[in-house]
PDB file of N, CA, C and O in Angstrom:
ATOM      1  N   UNK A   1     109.233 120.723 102.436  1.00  0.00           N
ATOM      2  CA  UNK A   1     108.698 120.643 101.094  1.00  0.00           C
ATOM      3  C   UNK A   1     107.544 121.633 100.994  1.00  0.00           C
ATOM      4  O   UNK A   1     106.765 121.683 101.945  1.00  0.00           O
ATOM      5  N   UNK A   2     107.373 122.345 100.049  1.00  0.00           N
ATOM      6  CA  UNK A   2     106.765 124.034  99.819  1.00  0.00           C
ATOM      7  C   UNK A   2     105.395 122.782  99.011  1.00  0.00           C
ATOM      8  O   UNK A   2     105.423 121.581  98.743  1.00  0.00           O
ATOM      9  N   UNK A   3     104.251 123.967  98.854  1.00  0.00           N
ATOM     10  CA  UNK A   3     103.622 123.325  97.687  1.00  0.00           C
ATOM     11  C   UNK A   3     103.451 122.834  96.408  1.00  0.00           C
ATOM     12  O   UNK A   3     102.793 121.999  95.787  1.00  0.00           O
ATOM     13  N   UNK A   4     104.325 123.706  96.252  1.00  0.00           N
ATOM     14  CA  UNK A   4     104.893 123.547  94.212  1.00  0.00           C
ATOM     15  C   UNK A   4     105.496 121.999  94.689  1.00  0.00           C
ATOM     16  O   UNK A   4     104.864 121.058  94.208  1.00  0.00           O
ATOM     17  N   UNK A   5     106.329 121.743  95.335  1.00  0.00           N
ATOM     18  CA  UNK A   5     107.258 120.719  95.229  1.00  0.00           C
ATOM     19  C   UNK A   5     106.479 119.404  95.297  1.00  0.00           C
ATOM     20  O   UNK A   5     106.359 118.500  94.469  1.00  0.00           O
ATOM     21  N   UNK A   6     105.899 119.595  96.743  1.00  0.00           N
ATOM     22  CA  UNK A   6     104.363 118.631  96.189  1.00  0.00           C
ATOM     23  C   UNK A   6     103.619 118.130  95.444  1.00  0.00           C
ATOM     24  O   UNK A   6     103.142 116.998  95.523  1.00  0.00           O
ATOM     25  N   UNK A   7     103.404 119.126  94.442  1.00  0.00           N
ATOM     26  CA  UNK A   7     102.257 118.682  93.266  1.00  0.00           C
ATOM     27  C   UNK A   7     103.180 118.883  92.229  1.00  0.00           C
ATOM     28  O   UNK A   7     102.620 119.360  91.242  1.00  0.00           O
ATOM     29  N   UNK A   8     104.538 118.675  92.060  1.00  0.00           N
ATOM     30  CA  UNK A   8     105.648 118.241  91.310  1.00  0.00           C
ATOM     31  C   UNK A   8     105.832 117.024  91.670  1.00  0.00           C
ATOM     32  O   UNK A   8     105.549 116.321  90.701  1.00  0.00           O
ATOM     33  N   UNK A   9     106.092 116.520  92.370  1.00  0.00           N
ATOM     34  CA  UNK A   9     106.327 115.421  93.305  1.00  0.00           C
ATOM     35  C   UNK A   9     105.291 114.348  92.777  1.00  0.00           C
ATOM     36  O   UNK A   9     105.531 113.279  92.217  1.00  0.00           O
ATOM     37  N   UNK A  10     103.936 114.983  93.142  1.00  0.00           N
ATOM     38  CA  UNK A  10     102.797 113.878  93.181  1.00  0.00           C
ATOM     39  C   UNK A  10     102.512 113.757  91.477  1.00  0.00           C
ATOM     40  O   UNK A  10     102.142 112.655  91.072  1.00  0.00           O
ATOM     41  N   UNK A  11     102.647 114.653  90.678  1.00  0.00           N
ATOM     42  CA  UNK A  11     102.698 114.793  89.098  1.00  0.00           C
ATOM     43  C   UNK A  11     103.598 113.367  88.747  1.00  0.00           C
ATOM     44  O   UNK A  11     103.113 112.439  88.099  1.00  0.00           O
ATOM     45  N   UNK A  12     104.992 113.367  89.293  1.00  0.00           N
ATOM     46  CA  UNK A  12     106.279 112.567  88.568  1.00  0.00           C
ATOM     47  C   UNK A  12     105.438 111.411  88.997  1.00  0.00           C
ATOM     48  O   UNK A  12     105.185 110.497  88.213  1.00  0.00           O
ATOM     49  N   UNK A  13     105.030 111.432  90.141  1.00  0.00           N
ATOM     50  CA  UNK A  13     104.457 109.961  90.766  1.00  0.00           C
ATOM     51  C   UNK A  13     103.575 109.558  90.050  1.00  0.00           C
ATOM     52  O   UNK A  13     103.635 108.360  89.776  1.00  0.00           O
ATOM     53  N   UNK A  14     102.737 110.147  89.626  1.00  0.00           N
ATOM     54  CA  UNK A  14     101.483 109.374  88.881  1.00  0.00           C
ATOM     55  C   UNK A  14     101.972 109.677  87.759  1.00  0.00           C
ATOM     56  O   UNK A  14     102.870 109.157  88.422  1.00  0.00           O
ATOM     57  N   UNK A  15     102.458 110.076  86.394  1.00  0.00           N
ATOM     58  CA  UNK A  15     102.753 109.582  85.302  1.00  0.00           C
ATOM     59  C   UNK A  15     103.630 108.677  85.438  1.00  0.00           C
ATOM     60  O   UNK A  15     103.475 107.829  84.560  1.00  0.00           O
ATOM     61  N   UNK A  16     104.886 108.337  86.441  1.00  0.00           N
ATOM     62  CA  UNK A  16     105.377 107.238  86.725  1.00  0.00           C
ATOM     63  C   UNK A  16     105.125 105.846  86.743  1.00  0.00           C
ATOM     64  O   UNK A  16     105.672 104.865  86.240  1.00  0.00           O
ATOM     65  N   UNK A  17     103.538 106.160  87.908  1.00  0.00           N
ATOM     66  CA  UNK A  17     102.996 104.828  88.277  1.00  0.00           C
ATOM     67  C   UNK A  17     101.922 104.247  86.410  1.00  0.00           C
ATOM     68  O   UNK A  17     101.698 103.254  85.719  1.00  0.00           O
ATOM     69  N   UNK A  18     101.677 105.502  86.465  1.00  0.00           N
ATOM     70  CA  UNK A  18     101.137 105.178  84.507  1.00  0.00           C
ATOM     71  C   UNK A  18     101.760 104.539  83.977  1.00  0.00           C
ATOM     72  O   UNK A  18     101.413 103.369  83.814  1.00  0.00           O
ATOM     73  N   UNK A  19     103.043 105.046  83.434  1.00  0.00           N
ATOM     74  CA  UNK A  19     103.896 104.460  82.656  1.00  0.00           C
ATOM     75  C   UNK A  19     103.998 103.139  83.116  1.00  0.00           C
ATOM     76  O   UNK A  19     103.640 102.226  82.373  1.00  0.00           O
ATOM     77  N   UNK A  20     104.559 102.847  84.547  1.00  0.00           N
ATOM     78  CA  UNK A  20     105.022 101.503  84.820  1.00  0.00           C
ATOM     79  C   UNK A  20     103.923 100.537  84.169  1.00  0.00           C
ATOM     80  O   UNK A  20     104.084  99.670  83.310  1.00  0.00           O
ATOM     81  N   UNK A  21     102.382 101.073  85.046  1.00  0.00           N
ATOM     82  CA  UNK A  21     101.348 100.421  84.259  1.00  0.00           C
ATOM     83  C   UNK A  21     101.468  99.625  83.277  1.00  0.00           C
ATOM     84  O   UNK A  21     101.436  98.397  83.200  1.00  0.00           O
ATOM     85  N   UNK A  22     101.668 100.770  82.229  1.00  0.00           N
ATOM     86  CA  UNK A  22     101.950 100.504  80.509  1.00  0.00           C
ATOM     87  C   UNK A  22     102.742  99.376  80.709  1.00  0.00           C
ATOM     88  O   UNK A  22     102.319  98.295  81.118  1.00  0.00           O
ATOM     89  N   UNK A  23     103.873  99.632  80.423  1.00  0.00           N
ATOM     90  CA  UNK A  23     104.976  99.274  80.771  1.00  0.00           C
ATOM     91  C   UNK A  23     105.112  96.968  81.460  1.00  0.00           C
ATOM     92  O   UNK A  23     105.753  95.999  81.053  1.00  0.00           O
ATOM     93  N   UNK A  24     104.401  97.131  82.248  1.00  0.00           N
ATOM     94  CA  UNK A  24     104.348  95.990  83.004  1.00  0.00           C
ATOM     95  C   UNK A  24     102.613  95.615  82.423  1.00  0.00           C
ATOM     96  O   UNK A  24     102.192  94.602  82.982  1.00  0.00           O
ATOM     97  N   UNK A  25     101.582  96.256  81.421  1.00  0.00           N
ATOM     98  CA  UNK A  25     100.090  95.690  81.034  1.00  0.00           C
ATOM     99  C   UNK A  25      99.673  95.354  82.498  1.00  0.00           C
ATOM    100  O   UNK A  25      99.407  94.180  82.753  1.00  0.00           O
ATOM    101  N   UNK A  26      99.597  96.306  83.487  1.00  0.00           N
ATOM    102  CA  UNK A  26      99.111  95.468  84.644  1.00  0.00           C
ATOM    103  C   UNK A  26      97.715  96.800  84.161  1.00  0.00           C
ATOM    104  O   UNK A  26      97.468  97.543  85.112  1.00  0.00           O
ATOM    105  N   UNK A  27      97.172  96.998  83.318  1.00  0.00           N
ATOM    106  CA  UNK A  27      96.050  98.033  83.649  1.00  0.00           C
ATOM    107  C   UNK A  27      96.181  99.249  84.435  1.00  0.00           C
ATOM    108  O   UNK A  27      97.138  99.729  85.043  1.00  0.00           O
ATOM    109  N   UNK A  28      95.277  99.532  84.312  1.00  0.00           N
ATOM    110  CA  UNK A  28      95.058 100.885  84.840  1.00  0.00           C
ATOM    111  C   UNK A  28      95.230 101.125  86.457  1.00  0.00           C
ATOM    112  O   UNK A  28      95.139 100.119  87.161  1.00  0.00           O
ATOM    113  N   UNK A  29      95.421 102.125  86.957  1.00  0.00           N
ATOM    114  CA  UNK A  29      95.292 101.967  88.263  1.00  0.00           C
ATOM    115  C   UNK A  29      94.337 102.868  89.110  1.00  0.00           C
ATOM    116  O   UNK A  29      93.919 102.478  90.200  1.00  0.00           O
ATOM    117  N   UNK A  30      93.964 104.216  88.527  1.00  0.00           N
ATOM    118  CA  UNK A  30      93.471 104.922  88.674  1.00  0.00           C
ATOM    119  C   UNK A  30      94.458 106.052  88.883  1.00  0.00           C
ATOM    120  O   UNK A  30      95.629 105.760  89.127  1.00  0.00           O
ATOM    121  N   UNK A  31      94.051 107.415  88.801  1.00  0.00           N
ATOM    122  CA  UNK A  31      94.778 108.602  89.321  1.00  0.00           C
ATOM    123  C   UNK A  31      95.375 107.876  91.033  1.00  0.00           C
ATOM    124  O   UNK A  31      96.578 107.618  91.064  1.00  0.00           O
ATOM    125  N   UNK A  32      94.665 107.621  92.172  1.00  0.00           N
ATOM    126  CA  UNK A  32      95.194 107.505  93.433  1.00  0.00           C
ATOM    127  C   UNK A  32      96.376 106.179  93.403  1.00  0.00           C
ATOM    128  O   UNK A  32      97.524 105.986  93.804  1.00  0.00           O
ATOM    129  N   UNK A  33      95.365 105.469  92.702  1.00  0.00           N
ATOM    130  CA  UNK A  33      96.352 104.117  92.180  1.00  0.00           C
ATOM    131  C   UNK A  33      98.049 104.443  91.673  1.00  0.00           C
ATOM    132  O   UNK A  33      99.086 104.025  92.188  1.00  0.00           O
ATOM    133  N   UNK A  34      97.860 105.362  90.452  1.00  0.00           N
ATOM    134  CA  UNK A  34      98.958 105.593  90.189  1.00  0.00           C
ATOM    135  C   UNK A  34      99.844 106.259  90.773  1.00  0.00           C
ATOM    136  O   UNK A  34     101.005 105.928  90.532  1.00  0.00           O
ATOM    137  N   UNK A  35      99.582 107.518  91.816  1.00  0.00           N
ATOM    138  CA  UNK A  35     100.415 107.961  92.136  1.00  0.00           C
ATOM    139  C   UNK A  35     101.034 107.165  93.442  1.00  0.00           C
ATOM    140  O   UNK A  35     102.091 107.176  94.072  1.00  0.00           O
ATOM    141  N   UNK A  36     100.064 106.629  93.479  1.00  0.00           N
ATOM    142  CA  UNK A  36     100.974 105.811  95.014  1.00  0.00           C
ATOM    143  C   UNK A  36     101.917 104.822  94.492  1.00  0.00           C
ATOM    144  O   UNK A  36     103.020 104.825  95.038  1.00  0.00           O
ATOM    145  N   UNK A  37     101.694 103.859  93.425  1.00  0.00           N
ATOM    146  CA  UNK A  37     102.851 103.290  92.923  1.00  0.00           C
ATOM    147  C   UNK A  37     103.758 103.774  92.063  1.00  0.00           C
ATOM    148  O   UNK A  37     104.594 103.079  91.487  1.00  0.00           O
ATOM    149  N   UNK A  38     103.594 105.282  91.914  1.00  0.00           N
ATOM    150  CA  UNK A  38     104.614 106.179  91.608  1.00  0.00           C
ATOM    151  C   UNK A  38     105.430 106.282  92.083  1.00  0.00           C
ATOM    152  O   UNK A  38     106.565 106.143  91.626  1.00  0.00           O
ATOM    153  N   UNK A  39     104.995 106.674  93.601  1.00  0.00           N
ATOM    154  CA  UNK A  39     105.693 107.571  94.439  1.00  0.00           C
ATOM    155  C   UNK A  39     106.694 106.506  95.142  1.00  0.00           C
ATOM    156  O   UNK A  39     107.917 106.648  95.171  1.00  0.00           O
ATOM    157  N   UNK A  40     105.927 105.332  95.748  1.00  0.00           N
ATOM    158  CA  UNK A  40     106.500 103.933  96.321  1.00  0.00           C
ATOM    159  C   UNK A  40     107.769 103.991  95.561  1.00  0.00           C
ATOM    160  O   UNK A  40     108.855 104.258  96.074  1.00  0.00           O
ATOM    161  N   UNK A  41     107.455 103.569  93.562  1.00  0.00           N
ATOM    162  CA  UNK A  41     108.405 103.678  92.916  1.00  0.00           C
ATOM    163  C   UNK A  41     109.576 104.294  92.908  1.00  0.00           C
ATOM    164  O   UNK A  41     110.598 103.805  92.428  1.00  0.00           O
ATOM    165  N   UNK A  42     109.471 105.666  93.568  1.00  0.00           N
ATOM    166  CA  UNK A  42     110.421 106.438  93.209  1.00  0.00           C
ATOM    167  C   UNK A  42     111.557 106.623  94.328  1.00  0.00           C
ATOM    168  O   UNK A  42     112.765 106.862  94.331  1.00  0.00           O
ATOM    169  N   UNK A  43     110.497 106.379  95.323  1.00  0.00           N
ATOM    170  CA  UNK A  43     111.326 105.738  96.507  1.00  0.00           C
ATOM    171  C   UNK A  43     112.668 104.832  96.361  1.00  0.00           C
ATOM    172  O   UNK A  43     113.837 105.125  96.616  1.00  0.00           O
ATOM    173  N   UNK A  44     111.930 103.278  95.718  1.00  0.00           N
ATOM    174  CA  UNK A  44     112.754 102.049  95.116  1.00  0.00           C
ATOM    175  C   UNK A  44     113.453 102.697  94.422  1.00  0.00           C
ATOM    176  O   UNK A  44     114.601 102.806  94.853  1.00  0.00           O
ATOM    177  N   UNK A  45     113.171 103.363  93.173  1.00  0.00           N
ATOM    178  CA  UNK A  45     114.256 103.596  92.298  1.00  0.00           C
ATOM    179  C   UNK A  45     115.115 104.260  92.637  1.00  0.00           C
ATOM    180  O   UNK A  45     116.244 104.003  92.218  1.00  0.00           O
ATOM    181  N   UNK A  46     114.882 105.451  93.594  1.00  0.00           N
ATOM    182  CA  UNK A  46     116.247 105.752  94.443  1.00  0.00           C
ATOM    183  C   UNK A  46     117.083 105.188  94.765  1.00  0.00           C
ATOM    184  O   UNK A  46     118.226 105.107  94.315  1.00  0.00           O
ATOM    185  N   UNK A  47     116.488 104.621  95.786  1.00  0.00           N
ATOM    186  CA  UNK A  47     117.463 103.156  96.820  1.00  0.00           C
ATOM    187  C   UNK A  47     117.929 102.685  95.486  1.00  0.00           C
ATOM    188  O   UNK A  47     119.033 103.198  95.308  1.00  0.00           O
ATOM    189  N   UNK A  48     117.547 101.830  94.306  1.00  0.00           N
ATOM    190  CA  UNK A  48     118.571 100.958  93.686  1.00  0.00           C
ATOM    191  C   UNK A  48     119.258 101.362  92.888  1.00  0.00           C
ATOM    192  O   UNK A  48     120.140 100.732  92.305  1.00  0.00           O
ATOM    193  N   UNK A  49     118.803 103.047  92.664  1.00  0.00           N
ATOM    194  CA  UNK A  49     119.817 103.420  91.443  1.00  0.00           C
ATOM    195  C   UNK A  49     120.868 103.768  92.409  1.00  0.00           C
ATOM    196  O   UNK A  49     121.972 103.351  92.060  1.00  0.00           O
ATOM    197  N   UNK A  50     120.844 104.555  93.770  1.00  0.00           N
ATOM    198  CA  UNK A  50     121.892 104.555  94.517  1.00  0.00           C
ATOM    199  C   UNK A  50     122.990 103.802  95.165  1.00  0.00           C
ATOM    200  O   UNK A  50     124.039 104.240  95.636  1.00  0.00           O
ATOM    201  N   UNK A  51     122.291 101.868  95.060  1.00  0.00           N
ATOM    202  CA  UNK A  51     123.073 101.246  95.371  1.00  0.00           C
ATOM    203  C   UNK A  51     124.029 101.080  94.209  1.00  0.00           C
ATOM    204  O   UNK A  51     125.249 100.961  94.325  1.00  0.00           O
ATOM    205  N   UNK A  52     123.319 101.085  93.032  1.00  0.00           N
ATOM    206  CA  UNK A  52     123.946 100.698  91.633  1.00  0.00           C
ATOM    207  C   UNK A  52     124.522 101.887  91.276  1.00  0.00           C
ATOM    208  O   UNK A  52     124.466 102.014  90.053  1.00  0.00           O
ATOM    209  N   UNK A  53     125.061 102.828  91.826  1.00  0.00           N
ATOM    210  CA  UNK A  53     125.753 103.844  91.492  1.00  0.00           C
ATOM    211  C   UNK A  53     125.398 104.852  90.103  1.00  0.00           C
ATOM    212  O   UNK A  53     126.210 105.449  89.397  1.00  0.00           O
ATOM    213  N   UNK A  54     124.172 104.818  90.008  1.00  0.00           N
ATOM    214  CA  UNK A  54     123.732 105.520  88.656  1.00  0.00           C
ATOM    215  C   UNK A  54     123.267 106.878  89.575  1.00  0.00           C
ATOM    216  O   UNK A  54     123.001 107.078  90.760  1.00  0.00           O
ATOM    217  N   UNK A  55     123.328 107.753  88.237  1.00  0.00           N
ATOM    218  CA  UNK A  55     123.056 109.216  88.370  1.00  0.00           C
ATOM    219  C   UNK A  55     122.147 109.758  87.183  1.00  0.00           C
ATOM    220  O   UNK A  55     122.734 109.926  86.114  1.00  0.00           O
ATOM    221  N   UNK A  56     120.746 110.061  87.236  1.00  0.00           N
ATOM    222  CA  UNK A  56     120.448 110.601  85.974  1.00  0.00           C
ATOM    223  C   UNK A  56     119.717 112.135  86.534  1.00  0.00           C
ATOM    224  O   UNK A  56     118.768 112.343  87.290  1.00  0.00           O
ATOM    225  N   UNK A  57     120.537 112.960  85.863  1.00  0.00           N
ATOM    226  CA  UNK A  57     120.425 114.009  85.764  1.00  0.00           C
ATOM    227  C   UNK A  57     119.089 114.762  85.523  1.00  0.00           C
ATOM    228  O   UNK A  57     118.234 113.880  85.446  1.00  0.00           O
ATOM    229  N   UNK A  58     118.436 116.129  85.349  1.00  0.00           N
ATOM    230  CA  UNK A  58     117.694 116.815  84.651  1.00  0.00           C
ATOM    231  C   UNK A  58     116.507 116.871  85.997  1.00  0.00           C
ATOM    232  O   UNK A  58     116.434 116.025  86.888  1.00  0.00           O
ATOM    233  N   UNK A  59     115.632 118.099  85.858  1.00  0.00           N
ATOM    234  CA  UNK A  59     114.951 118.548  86.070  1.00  0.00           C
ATOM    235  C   UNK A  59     113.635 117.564  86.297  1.00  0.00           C
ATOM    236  O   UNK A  59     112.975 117.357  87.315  1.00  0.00           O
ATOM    237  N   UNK A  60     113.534 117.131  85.190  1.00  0.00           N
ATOM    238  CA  UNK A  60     111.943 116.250  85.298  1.00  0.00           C
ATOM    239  C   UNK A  60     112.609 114.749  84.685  1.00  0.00           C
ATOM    240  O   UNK A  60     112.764 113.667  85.250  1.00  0.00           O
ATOM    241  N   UNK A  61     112.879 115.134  83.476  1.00  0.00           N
ATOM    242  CA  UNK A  61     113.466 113.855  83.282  1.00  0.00           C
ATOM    243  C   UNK A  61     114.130 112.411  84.401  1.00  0.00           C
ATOM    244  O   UNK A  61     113.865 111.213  84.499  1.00  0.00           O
ATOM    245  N   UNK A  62     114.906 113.186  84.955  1.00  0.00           N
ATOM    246  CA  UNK A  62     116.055 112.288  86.101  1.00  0.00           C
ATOM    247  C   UNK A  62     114.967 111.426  86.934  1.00  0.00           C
ATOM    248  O   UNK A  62     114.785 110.210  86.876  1.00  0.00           O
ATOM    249  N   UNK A  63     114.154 112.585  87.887  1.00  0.00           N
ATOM    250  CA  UNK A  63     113.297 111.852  88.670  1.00  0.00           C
ATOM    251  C   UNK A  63     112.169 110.945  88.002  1.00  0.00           C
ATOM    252  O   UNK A  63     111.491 110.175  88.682  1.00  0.00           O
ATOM    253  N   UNK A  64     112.008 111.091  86.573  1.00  0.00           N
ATOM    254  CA  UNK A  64     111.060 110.666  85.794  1.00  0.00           C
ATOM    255  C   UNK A  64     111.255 109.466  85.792  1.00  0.00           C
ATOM    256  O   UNK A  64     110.553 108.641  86.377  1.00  0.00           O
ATOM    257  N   UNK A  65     112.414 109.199  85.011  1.00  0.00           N
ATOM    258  CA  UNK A  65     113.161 107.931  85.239  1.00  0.00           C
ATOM    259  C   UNK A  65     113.416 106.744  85.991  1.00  0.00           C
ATOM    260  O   UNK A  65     113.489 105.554  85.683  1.00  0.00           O
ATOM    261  N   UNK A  66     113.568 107.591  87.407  1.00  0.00           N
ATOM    262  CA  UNK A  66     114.017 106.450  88.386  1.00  0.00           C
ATOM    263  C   UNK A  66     112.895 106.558  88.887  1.00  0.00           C
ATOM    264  O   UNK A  66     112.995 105.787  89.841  1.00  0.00           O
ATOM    265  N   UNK A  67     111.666 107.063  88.932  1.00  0.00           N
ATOM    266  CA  UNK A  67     110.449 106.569  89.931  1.00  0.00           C
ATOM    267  C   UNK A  67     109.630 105.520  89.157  1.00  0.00           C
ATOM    268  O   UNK A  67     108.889 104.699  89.698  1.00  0.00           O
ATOM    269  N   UNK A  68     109.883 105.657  87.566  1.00  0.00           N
ATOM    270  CA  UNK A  68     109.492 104.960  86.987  1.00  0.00           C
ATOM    271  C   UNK A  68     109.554 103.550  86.547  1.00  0.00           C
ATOM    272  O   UNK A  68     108.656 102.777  86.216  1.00  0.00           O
ATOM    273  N   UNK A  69     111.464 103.333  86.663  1.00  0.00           N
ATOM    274  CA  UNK A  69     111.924 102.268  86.775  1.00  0.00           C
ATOM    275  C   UNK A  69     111.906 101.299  88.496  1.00  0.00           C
ATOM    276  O   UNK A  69     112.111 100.115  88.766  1.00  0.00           O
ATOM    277  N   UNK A  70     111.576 102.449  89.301  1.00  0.00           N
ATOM    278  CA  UNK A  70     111.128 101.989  90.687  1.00  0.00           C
ATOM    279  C   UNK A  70     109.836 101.277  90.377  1.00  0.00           C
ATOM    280  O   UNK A  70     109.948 100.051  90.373  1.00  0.00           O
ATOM    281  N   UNK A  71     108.752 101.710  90.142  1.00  0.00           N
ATOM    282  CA  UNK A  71     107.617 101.295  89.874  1.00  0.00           C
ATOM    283  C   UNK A  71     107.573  99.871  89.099  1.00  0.00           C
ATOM    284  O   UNK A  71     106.994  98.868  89.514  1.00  0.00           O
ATOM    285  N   UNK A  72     108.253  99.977  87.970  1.00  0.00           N
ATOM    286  CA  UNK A  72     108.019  98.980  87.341  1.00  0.00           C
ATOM    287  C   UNK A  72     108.744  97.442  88.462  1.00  0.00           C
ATOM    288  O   UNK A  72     108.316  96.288  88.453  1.00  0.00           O
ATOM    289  N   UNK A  73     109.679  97.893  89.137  1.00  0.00           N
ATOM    290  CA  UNK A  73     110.072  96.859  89.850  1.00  0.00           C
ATOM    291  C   UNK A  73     109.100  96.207  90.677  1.00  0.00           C
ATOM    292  O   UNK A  73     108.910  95.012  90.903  1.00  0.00           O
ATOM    293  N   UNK A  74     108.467  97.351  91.124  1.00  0.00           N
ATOM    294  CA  UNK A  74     107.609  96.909  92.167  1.00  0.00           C
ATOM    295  C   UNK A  74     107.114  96.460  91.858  1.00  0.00           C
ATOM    296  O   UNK A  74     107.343  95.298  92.194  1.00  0.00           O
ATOM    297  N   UNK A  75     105.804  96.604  90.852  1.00  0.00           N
ATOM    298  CA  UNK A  75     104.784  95.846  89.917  1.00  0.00           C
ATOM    299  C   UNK A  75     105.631  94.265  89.589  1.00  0.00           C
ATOM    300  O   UNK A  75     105.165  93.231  90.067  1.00  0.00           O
ATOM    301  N   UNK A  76     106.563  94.248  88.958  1.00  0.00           N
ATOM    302  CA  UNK A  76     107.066  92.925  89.336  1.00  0.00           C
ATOM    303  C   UNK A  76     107.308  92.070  90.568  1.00  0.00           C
ATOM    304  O   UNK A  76     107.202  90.845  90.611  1.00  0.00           O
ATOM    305  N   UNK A  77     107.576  92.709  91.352  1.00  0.00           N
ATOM    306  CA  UNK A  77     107.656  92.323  92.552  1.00  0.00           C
ATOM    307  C   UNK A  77     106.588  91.522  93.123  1.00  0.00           C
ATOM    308  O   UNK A  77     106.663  90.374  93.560  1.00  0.00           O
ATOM    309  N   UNK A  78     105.271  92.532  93.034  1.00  0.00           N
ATOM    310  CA  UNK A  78     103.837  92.618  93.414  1.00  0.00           C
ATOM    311  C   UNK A  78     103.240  91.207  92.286  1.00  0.00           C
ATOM    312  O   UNK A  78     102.439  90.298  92.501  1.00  0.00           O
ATOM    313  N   UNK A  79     103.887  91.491  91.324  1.00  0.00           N
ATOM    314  CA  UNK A  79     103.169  90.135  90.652  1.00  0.00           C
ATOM    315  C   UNK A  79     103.872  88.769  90.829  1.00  0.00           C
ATOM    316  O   UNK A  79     103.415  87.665  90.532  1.00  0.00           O
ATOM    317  N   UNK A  80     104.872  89.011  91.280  1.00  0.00           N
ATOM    318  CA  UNK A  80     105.831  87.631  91.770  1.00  0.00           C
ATOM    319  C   UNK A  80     105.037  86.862  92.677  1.00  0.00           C
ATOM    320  O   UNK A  80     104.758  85.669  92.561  1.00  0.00           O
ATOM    321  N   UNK A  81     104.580  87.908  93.896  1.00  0.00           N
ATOM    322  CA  UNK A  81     104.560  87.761  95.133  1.00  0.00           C
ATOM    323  C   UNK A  81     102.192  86.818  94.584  1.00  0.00           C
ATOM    324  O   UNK A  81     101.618  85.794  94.954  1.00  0.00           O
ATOM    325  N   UNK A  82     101.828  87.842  93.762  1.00  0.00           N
ATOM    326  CA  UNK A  82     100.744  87.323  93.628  1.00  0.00           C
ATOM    327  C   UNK A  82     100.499  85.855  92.973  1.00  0.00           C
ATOM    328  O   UNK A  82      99.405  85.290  92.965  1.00  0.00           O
ATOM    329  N   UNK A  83     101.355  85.484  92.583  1.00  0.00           N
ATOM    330  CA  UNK A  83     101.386  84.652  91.226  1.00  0.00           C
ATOM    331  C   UNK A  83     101.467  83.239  92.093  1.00  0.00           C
ATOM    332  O   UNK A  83     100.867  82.179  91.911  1.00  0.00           O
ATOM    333  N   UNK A  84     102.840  83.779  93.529  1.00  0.00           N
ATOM    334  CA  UNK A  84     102.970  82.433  94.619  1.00  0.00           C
ATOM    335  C   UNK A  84     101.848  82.056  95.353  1.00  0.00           C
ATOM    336  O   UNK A  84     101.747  80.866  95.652  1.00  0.00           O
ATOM    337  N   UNK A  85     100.742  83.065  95.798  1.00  0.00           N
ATOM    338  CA  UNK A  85      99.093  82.845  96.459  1.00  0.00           C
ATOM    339  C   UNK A  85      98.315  82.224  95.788  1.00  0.00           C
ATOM    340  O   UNK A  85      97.166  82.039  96.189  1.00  0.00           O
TER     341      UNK A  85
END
């Protein structure tokens, strides 16, 4: 992975982990905040869009998508898991 790809990479991740934010009202997370549950996200959304046989296409869009819908899982996840403590 070159540098461009990196700070492409870490970009999708943190408007990702933003959005999910939004998305799930869990607040803000900060810039470091977000990109790490971006990136986590995008991870997940890989893995499940791959198990679930989805494909979304495009340049920024595609990865936009599934790191985002990764994220938001997680954040559910993360609040499941808080809600049982």
């Amino acid at each position: 992975m070159n540098g461009e790809q990196l700070v492409v990479f870490l970009v999708i991740g943190g408007v990702a982990g933003w959005l999910a934010g939004l998305i799930m009202k869990g607040g803000g997370f900060g810039i470091v905040g977000s990109i790490v549950v971006g990136v986590v996200g995008a991870v997940l959304g890989g893995w499940i869009f791959q198990v679930l046989g989805i494909s979304i296409g495009g340049e920024w869009m595609g990865p936009l998508v599934t790191a985002t819908a990764g994220a938001v899982v997680l954040l559910f996840v993360i609040g499941l898991i808080r809600k049982k403590s």
